[in-house]
N, C-alpha and C positions, 0 to 999 in steps of 0.2 A: 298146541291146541288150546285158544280160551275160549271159556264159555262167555255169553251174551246174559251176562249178570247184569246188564241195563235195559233187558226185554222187562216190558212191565208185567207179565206171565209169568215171567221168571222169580220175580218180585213178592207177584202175588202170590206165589204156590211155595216159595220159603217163609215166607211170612204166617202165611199158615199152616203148615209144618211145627213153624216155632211155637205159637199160641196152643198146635196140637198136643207135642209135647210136654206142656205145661201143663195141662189136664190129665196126665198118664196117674198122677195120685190122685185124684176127685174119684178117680173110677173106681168104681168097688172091684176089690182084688177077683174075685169069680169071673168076673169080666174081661177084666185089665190083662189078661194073656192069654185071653182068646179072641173074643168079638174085637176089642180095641186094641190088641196087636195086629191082627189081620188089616184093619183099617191104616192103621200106621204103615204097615207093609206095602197098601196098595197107594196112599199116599208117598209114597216113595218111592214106587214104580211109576207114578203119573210126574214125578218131579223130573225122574229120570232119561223119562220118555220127554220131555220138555229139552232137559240139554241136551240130547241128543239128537234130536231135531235139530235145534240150535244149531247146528255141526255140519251138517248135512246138504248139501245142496237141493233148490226147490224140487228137482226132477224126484227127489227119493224124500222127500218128506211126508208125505201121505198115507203111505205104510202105516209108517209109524205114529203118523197124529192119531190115525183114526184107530191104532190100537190105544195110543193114550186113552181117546175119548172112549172109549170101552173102559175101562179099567176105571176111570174117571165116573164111570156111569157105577159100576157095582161097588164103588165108593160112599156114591150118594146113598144108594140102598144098605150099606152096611151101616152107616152112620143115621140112617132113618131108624133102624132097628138098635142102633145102642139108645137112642131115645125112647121107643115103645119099650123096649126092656127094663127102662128106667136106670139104664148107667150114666145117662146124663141129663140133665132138666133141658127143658124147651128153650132157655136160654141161649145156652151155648151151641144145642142143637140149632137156634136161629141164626147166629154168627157163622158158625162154622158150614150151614144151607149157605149164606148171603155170598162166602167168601168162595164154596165149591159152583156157585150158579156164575159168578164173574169170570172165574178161573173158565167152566166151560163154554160163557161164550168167546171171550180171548183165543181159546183153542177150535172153535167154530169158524171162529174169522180167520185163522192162522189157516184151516184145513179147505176152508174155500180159496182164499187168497193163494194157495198152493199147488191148488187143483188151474186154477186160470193159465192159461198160457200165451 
């Protein structure tokens, strides 16, 4: 079984994963194993729910997109709230918006495109 590590979806949601990890010290420690573990967590459910779709024949991919896209969603709001909280400046909170708003519509087109018969 390989995965579709040339999906540009796939691309984009390691790539920020990786840039995520990278911020794990900026975070202020009170934070950093809670609200931004949590996030890390559901970014890594949303990576996973990606390969394994990847995997999946079209008939059974929707399930599971549209649980991505859930998960994907209280993602955006976890990471709106490490901003209001002030564990991370408007900056990266803007990168990390640009990089989560591309990823869901990729996963928008993936969930339509899979729905078509």
């Amino acid at each position: 079984m390989s995965i579709e590590t040339d999906m540009p979806i796939f691309k984009k949601t390691y790539d920020l994963y990786k840039s995520f990890h990278q911020l794990r010290d900026s975070v202020p420690k009170q934070d950093r194993y809670t609200l931004w573990q949590r996030c890390e967590n559901l970014l890594l459910e949303v990576f996973e729910g990606i390969m394994l779709a990847s995997q999946m024949p079209k008939s059974d991919k929707v399930p599971v997109l549209e649980r991505t896209s859930l998960k994907l969603n209280f993602l955006r709001v976890f990471i709106r709230l490490t901003k209001d909280v002030k564990a991370i400046d408007n900056k990266k909170y803007l990168a990390i918006e640009a990089s989560l708003d591309e990823i869901g519509r990729m996963l928008g087109g993936w969930i339509r495109s899979s729905k078509e018969r």
